[in-house]
Legacy VTK file of the C-alpha trace (Angstrom):
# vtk DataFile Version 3.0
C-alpha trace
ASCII
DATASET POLYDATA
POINTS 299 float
82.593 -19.086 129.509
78.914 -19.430 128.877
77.239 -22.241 127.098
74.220 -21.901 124.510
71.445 -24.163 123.707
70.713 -24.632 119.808
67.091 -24.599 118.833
66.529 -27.897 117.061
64.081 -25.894 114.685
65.985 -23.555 113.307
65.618 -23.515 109.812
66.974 -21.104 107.007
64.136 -18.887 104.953
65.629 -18.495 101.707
62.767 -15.776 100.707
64.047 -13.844 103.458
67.516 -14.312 102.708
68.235 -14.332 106.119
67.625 -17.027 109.124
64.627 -16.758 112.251
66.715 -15.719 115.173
68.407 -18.537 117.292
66.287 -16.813 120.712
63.389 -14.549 120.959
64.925 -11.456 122.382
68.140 -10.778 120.384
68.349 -7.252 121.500
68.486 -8.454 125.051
70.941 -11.384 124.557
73.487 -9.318 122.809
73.216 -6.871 125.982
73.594 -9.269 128.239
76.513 -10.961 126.172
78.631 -7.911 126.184
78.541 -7.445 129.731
80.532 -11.003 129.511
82.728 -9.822 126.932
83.820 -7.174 128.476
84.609 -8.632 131.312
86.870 -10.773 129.404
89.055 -8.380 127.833
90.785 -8.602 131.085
91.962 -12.248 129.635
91.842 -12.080 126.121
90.591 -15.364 124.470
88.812 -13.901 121.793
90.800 -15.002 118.534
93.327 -18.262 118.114
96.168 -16.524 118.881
94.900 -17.048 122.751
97.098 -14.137 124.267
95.508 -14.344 127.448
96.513 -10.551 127.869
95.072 -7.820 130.245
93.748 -5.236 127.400
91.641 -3.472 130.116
95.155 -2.269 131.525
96.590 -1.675 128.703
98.422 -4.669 127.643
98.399 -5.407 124.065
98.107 -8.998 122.567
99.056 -9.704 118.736
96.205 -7.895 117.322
97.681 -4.775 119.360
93.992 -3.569 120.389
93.333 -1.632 123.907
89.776 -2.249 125.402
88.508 1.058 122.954
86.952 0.947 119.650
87.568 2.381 116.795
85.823 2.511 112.800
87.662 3.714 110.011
84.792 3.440 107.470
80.690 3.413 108.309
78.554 3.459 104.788
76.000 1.658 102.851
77.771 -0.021 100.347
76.768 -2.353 96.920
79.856 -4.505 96.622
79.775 -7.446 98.027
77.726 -10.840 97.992
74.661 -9.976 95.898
71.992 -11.086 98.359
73.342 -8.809 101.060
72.800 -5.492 99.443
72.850 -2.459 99.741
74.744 -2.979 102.806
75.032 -0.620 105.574
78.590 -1.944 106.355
81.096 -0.750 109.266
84.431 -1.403 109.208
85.942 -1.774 112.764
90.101 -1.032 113.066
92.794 -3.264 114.010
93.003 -7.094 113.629
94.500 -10.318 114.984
95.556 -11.561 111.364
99.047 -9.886 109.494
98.010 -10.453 106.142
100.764 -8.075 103.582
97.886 -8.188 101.013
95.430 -6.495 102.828
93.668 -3.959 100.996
92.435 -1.619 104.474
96.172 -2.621 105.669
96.898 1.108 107.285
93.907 0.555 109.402
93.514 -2.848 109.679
96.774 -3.242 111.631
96.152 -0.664 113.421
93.221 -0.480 116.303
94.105 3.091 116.560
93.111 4.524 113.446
89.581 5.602 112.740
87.119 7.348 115.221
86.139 6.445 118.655
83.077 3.726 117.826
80.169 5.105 119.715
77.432 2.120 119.674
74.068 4.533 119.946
75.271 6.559 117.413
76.193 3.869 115.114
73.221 2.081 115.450
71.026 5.418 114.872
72.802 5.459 111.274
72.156 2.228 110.983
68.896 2.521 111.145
68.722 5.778 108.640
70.411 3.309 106.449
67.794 1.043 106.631
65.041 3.602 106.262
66.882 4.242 103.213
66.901 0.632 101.642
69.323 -1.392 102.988
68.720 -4.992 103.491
71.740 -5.716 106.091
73.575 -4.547 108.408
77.199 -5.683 108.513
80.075 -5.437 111.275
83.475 -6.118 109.259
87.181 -4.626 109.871
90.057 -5.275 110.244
88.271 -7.767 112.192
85.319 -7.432 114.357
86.614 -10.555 116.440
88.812 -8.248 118.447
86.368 -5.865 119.181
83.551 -8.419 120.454
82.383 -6.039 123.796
81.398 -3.240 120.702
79.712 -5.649 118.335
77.605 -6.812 120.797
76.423 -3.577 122.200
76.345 -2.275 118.448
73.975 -5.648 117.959
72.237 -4.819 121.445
71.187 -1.342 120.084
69.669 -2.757 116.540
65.745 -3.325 115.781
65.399 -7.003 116.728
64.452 -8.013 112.944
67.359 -6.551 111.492
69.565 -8.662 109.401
72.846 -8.692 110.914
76.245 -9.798 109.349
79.323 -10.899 110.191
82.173 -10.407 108.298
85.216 -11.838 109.657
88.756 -13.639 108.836
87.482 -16.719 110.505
90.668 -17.070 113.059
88.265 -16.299 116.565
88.341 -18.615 119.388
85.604 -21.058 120.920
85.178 -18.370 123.639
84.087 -15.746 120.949
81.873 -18.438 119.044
79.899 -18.686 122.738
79.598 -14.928 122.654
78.084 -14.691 119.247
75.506 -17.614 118.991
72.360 -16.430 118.175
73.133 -13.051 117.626
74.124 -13.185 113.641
71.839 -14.209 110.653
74.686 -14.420 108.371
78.628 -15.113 108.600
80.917 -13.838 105.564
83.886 -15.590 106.714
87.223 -15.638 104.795
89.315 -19.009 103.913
92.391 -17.482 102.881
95.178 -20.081 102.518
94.747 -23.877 101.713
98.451 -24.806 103.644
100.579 -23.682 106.507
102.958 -22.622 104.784
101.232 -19.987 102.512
99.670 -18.293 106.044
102.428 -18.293 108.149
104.821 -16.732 105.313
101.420 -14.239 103.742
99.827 -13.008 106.851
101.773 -14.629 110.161
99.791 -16.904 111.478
100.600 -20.212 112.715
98.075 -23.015 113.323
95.671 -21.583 110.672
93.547 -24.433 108.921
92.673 -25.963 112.182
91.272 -22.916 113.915
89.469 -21.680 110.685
88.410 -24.941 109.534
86.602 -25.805 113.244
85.026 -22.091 113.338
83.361 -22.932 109.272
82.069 -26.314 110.766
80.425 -24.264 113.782
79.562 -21.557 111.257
77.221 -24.072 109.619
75.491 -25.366 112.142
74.574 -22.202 113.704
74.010 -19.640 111.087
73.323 -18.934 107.488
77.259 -18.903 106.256
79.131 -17.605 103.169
82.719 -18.706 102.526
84.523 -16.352 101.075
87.603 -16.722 99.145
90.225 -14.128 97.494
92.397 -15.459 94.420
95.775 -14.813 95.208
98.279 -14.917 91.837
100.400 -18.112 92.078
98.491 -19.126 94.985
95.269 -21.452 92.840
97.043 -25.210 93.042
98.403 -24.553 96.671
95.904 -22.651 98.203
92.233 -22.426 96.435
92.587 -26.059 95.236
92.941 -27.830 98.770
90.319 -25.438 100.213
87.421 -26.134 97.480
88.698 -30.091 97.760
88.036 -29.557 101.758
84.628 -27.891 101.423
83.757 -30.254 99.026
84.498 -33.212 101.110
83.316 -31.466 104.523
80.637 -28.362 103.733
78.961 -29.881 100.653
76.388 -27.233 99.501
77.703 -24.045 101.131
77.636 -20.951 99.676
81.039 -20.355 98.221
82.020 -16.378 97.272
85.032 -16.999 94.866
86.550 -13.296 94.121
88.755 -12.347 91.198
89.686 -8.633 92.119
92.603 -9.233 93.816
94.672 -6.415 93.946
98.430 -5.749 94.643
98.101 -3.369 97.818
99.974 -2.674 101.486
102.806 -4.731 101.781
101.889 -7.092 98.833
105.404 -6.348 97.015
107.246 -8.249 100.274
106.003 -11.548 97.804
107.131 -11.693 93.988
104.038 -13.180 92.973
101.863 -10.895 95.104
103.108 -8.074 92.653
100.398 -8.299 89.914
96.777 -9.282 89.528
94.935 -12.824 88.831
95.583 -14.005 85.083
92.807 -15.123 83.245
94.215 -18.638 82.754
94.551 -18.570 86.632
90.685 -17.609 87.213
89.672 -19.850 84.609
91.441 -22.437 86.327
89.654 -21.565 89.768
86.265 -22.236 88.597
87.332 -24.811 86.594
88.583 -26.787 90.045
85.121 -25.124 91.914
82.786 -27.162 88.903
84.422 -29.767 88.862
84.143 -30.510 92.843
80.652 -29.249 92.609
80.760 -26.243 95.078
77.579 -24.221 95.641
79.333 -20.969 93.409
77.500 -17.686 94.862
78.074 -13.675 93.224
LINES 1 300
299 0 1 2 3 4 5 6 7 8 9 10 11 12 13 14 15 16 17 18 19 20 21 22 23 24 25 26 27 28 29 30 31 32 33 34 35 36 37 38 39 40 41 42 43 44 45 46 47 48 49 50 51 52 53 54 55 56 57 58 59 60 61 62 63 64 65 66 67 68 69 70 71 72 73 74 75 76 77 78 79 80 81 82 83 84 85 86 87 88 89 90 91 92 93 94 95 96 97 98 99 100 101 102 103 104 105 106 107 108 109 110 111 112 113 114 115 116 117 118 119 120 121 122 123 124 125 126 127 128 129 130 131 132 133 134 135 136 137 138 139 140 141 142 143 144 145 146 147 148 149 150 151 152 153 154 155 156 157 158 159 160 161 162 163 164 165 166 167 168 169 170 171 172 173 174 175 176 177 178 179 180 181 182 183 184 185 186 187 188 189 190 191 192 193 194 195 196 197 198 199 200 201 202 203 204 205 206 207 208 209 210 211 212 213 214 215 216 217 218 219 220 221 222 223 224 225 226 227 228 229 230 231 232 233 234 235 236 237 238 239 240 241 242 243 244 245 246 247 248 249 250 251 252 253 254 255 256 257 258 259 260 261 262 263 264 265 266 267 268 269 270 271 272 273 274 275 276 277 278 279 280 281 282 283 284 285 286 287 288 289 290 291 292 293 294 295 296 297 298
């Protein structure tokens, strides 16, 4: 456990699209902070689930990850949130979330698929990449959550005024938000499902709003953050209407990333609605309910 003073003048640079570091010497920190999360992979507390297991002898928690790291996908990419590209984007594998819709499902429940993540070497492409034009550098997955020891070095080995982003499910613990103050300029972080219900029976997770909902609030206050949310076909009333009513009420003015593209992949025919793609009455009845709350809408 470490604790981390907030710099009362931190302020966002929208010309930069991207926020002054929390601390001087990110470079530095991040070293210093993966030393600590390494050391805690001997007690896992790094997402919700809190498994508390031993993953530097081999036990294996619900996200199934050892103490290696693996990628399954490393490339500059144009596809997501507008201000954020051209991305140079890597995908770590395996994650703590079970979600049967999930479009990298093969590798994202899986920490074993990919190639053997090599921080130097990463960050050397990295760099190439931003030689080559790109604006950010992102750490997605599966989820990067799991994998915190790697994403810090990765972060450790990065030109200090890189743009770094963080794309994650939003599920990680208080012990993982310690580990990545200051480090990130931007959070891309998923709100999936708007009830209990929806998550436990879609992706297996119990206890979901609370643990995503508390990581959004720190999200805020600590970084420049972009809520993302998927359509899911039968899913607008129960699931995107209570989230946009929550931001509304409790994150007035973030950025909100409302996506259309679902698509009917890995285990999505387990679910009779999850078998086809968003109508248009159903997206036109998202942004309908994202206007009329007011939500900061974002492409």
């Amino acid at each position: 456990m470490i604790a981390c003073a907030t710099n009362p003048d931190f302020v966002f640079d929208p010309k930069r699209k991207r926020s002054p570091h929390l601390f001087p010497d990110r470079p530095s920190l991040a070293r210093s902070r993966a030393a600590l999360a390494r050391a805690g992979l001997s007690d896992c507390h790094f997402c919700a689930h809190h498994c508390g297991v031993n993953r530097l002898r081999g036990q294996r928690g619900r996200c199934h990850a050892s103490a290696e790291t693996r990628f399954f996908s490393a490339q500059t990419e144009v596809g997501d949130e507008r201000e954020l590209l051209p991305t140079f984007a890597v995908a770590l594998s395996g994650c703590d979330m079970r979600c049967d819709f999930c479009i990298t499902g093969a590798e994202s429940w899986n920490p074993g698929a990919g190639i053997a993540f090599d921080c130097e070497t990463m960050a050397a492409r990295a760099r190439r990449a931003l030689a080559r034009g790109a604006v950010t550098i992102q750490l997605l997955g599966g989820e990067p959550t799991i994998h915190l020891p790697a994403a810090l070095e990765f972060a450790a080995a990065l030109p200090g005024d890189a743009t770094l982003v963080w794309k994650t499910n939003g599920h990680g613990s208080a012990e993982a938000r310690q580990l990545l103050e200051g480090i990130f300029d931007v959070w891309v972080a998923d709100f999936k499902f708007g009830n209990e219900a929806c998550a436990r029976r879609l992706s297996s997770t119990p206890d979901y709003l609370p643990a995503v909902q508390e990581n959004l609030r720190w999200a805020s206050r600590h970084t420049e953050l972009i809520l993302r949310h998927v359509l899911l076909p039968g899913h607008v009333e129960c699931c995107w209407q209570p989230i946009a009513e929550w931001l509304g009420d409790v994150l007035p003015g973030v950025k909100v990333s409302l996506r259309t593209g679902f698509w009917p992949g890995w285990h999505s025919a387990r679910h009779r609605e999850l078998c086809g793609t968003i109508t248009r009455a159903e997206s036109e009845r998202a942004f309908e309910v994202a206007r009329s709350i007011g939500l900061n809408l974002i492409s």
